[in-house]
N, C-alpha and C positions, 0 to 999 in steps of 0.2 A: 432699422430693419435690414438685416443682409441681404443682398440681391447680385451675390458676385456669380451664381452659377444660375439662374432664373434664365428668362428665358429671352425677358425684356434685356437684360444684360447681354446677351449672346448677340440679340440685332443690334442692340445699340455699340456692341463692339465693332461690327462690321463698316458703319458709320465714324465710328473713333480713329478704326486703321487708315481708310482712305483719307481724313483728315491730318494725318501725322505723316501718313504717304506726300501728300499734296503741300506739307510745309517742307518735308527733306527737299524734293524736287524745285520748290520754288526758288532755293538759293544756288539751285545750277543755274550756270550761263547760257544763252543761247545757243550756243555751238555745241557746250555738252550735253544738251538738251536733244539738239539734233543726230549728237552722235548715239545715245542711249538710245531713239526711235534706230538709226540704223543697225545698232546690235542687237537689239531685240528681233528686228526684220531679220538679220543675219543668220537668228538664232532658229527661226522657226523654217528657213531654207534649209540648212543644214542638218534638222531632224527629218525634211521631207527626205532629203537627199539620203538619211541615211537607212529611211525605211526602202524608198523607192529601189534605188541603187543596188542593193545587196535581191533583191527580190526578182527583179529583172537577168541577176548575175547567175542566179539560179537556174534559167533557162540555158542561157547560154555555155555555162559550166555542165548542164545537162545534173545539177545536183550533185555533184562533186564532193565530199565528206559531208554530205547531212546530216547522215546517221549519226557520226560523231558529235555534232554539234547539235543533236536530239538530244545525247544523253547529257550533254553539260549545260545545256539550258537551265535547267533547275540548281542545277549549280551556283549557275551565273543570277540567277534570280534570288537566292539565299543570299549568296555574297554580295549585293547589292545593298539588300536590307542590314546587313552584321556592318557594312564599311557607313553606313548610315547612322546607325549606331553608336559606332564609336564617332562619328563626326560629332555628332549632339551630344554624348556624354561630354568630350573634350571639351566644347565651347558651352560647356554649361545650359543647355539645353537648346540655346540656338540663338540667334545673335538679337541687338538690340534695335527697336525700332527708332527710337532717338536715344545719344548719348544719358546715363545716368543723371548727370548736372542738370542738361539740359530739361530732362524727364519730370524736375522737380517743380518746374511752373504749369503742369501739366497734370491732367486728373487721369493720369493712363492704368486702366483695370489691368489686372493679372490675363484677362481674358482677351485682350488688346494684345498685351506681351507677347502672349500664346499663340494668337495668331501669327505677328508679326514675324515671330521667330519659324514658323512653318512655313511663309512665304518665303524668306530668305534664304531656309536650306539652300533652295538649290543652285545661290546662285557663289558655284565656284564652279571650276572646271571638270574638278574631279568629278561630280559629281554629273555634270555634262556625258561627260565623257563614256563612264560607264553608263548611262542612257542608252546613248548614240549605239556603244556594243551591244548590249542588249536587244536594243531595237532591229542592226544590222543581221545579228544571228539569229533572231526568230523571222526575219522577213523574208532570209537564206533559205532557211528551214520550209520554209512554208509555199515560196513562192507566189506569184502576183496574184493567184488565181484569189478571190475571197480575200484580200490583204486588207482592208479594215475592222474585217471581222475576226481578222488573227491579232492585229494589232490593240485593237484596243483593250483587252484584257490586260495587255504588257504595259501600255500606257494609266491604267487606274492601277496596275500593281506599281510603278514606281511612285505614287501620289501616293497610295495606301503602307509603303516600305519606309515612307521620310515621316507620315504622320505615326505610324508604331515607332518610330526612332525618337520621334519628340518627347513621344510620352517616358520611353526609358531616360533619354537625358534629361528630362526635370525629375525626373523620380531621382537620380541620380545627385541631384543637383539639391534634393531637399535633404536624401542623405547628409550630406556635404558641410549642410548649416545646419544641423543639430550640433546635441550634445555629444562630441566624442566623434562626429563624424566623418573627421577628415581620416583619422586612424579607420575608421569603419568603411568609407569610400575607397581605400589603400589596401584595404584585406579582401575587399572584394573585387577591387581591377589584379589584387595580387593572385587570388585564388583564380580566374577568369583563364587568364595566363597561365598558369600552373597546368590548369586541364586543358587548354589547349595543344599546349607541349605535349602532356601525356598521350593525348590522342595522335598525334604526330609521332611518338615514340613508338606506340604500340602500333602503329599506320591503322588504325579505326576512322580515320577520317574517310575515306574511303564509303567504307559501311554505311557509314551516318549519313553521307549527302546523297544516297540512294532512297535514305527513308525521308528523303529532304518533304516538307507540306507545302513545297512549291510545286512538285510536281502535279498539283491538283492544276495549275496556272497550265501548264500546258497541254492538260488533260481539257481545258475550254479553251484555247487556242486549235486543239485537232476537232473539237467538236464544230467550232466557226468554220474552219476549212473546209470540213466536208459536211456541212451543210444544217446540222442536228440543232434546229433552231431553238428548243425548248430546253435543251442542258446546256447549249449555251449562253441564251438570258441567265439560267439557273445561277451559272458564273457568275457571269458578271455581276448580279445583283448582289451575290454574297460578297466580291471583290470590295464592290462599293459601300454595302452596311459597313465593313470592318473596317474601311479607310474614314468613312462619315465616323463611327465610334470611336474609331483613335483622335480624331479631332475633339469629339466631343470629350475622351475620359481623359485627354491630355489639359485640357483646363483644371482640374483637381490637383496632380502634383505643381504645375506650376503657381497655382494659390497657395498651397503649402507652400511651396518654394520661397516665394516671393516674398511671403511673409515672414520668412525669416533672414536674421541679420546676415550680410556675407562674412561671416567668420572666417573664413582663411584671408578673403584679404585684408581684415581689418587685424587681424592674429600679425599680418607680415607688415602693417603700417604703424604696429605700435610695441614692437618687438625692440629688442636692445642689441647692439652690435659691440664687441668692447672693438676701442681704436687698436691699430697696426701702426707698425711705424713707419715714419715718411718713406714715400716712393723713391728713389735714387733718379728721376726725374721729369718733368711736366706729362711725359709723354706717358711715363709711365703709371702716372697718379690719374689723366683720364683715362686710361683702359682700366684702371682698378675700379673707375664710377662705372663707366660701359657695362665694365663685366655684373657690376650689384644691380642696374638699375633693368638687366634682362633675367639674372635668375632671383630674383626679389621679386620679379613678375608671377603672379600667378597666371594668366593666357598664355603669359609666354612657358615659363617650365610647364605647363600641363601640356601646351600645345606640341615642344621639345620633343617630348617624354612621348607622347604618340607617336610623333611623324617618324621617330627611330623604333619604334618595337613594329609597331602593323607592317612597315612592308617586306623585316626583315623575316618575320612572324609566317605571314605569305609565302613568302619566297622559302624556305625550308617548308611548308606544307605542299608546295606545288612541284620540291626536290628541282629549282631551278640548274642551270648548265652555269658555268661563269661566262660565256660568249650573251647569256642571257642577262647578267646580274647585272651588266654594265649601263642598262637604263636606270637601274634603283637610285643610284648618285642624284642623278637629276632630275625626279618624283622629290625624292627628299631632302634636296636642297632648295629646289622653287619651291614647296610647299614651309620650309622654314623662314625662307625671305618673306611672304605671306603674311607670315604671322609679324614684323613689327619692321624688316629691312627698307621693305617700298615705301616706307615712311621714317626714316630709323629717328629723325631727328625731335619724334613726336614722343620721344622716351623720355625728354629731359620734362617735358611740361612746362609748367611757370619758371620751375630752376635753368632755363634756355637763356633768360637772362640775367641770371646771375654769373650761369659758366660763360657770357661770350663778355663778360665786363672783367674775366681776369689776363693777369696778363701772360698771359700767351699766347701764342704765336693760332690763327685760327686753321691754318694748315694741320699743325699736331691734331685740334679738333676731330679731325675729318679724319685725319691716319689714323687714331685711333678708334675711329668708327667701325671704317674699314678693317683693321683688324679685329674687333670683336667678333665683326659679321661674318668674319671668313671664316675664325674658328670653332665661333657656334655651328655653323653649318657644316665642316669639316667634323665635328665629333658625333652631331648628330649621321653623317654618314659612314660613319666609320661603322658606328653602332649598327649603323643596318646592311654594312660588307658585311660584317663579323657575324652574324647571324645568316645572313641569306648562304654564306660558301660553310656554314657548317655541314651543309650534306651536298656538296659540288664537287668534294672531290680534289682529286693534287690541279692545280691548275697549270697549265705550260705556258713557259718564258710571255709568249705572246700574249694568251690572254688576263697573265696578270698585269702586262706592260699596258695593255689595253684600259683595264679595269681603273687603273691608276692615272693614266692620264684623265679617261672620262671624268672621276672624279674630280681633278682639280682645273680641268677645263669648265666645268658646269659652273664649276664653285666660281672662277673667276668672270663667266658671264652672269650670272646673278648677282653677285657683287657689282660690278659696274655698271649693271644696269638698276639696280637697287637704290643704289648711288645717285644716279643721274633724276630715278624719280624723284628720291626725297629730297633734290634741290630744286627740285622744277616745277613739283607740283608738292607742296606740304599742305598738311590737313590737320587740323585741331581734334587729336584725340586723345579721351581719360584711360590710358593702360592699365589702369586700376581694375577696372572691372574685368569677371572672369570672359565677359561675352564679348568683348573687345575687340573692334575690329583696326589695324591703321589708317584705314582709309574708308568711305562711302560703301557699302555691299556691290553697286552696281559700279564703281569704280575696283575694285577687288577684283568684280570677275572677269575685267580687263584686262587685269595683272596678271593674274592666275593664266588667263588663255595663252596671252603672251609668253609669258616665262615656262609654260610646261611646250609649246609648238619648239620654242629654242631648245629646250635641254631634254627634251624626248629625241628630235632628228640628231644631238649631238650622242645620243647614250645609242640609237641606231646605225650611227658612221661609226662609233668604238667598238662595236658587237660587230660587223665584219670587219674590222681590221683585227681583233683578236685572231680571227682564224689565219692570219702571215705571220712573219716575223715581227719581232719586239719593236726595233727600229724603225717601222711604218706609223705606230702608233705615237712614238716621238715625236717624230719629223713630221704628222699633221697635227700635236698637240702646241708646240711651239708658238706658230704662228696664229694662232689661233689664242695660246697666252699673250701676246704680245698686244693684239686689238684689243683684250680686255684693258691691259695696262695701258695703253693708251687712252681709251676709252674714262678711267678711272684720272688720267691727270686734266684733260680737258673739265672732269665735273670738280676736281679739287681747283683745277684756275677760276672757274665761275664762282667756287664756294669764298674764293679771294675776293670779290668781288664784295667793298660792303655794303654796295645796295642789294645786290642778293642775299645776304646772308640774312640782313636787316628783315627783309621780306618774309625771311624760312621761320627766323626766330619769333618776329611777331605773330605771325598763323599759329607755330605750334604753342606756345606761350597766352593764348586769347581765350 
């Protein structure tokens, strides 16, 4: 008798999660154990801080552009849930509560998945982040007076934004495994895009985020402020049916989903390649594996394929400056290291030891790491220069000299520090799957925080120095090249090391 959508399934899911929660966790160590309690703590400081903060600032500013940041509220509140969206379409509806493999000694419901994958949203940065603004600009807005009663609509709205996002990415995601679907999922992110642009073209964007249905959210935000207690519950209650029903109807496509086979990655694992002829030499026959065994990836080319359209996407709908573009580099390079760099060595799998038993040299190994990494990330930014400066405008000497450095400064700290993780800390993970993460979720969001704090203040020191001459942004990209490449020979002398290496290759190989 079916019982995947009942109701005794639904509690005994909840039962299931913390069970599979409490086996992830037990194979942490104690120190990482203690540091996950500190970021967590970290984590719920820093949302205080970013309500309190901005709220308080409002006095003292005496309310200083509120009006403005009235009308883009609802903005920001749409754009939240669409960037949602596309995160869950991308990762196949949302990420794994245990690896595949390991999933398969294991009696885990659809309804388990479903959860799982909804507690995990949120844990990257990005996702953090736009919180934190959200939260900042309505606390601005509003001021201290009544601030829980402005806030917490804002706070069931982003709960209610990630669970309507779930439900689009496994609906997306059962497209995907049908018949004919990957072609059917491809005309619909193709058409998606299309009308996006055309609304950009025609500048209707505009229009449309005025009739935006978020503006109901701060229609009970002004109601809590000034006092209106009866349309305020009104809110909130509705906020919360719709987030509780997304949870709930988000269980059906991912049963569907679930149930069906993964066809594209098993389409790319039993697919035929004809041979090429020999490399002209060692170094160059491993960048030839590098380069297949990332765009053979499904996570990884869908992951690609995003992290370069959305922000160049954005950036032409928001008619970016080029003194402004010079953060996008390092959004879209740490968000591509993400996806397989801070673990890069977890690509080879079992075949880790077959490549470290041939002969050569294990330094080539590593250079040609190193350079796939750099150039993956390099095209993916390029793709989202090439798009964000289509309505920027002729740029001057400075801020393209700017623009260029940024880029390949970011590129070279993310690389070496990419680098350094995946010798220091390797993690055993199946790339195969579309929901694939390199490393641990609450290890990610680590990475994530880390890598975006670096390459956001490095894309804000490039963005004033566009406004001088050319020659400033050299002369501080340099040295600044130079630590990375240092950085990079230190983790290639450990990677010499064969009892390191021994270590890296047994983890991601088990």
């Amino acid at each position: 008798m079916p019982t995947e959508l009942s109701w005794t399934e639904f509690r005994q899911a909840f039962g299931d999660l913390r069970a599979l929660l409490a086996f992830r966790s037990s194979g942490l160590a104690r120190k990482n154990r203690r540091r996950l309690r500190i970021g967590a703590g970290l984590v719920v400081v820093l949302t205080i801080a970013a309500i309190i903060g901005p709220a308080y600032a409002n006095e003292l500013l005496d309310g200083k552009r509120a009006g403005t940041f009235v009308a883009l509220l609802p903005s920001f509140y749409l754009g939240f849930c669409l960037l949602s969206v596309v995160s869950a379409a991308a990762s196949g509806g949302g990420r794994e509560v245990v690896p595949r493999e390991q999933a398969v000694a294991f009696p885990v419901s659809t309804t388990v998945e479903h959860l799982g994958a909804l507690l995990m949203a949120p844990l990257n940065i990005a996702w953090f982040i736009q919180g934190w603004t959200i939260l900042g600009l309505t606390a601005y807005v509003f001021g201290p007076h009544r601030l829980p009663l402005v806030i917490a609509p804002v706070l069931i709205w982003l709960f209610t934004a990630t669970a309507l996002a779930q439900v689009v990415g496994w609906m997306l995601e059962w497209i995907r495994r049908g018949q004919q679907g990957i072609i059917v999922a491809r005309l619909i992110v193709g058409a998606t895009i299309s009308a996006v642009l055309s609304l950009i073209l025609l500048q209707q964007i505009t229009h449309l985020l005025d009739k935006s249905p978020t503006v109901q959210i701060l229609l009970v935000e002004d109601y809590g402020a000034g006092g209106v207690w009866w349309h305020w519950l009104l809110g909130v209650i509705v906020l919360v049916a719709i987030g509780l029903g997304a949870v709930l109807l988000g269980t059906v496509p991912a049963r569907l989903a679930l149930h069906r086979p993964l066809r594209e990655e098993l389409r790319l694992e039993s697919s035929r390649h004809q041979p090429r002829q020999n490399p002209g030499s060692d170094l160059a026959a491993m960048v030839r594996v590098d380069r297949s065994a990332i765009w053979r990836s499904v996570p990884l080319r869908r992951g690609l394929v995003v992290l370069a359209l959305t922000p160049g996407l954005v950036a032409v709908a928001g008619n970016l400056r080029w003194g402004t573009i010079t953060i996008l580099p390092g959004l879209v390079v740490s968000g591509g290291a993400l996806l397989f760099g801070v673990n890069s060595w977890c690509l080879d799998g079992r075949g880790a030891l077959w490549r470290d038993s041939l002969p050569a040299s294990p330094q080539l190994a590593f250079i040609s790491r190193v350079v796939v990494l750099a150039e993956v990330l390099l095209v993916a930014a390029v793709v989202t220069i090439v798009l964000a400066t289509l309505r920027a405008g002729t740029p001057t000497l400075g801020e393209a000299a700017a623009l260029a450095c940024a880029t390949v400064v970011v590129i070279g700290q993310v690389v070496s520090t990419s680098m350094r993780w995946s010798v220091t800390r390797p993690f055993a993970v199946d790339m195969r799957s579309a929901r694939a993460t390199p490393a641990p979720p609450v290890v990610m969001a680590g990475y994530s925080a880390r890598l975006a704090i670096w390459t956001t203040l490095t894309g804000l020191i490039f963005s004033g120095l566009a406004e001088v001459d050319w020659n400033y942004s050299v002369t501080f990209a340099l040295p600044m090249l130079g630590w990375s490449v240092y950085r990079l020979s230190r983790t290639a002398k450990q990677w010499a090391v064969p009892e390191i290496r021994s270590t890296v290759i047994a983890t991601v190989s088990s």
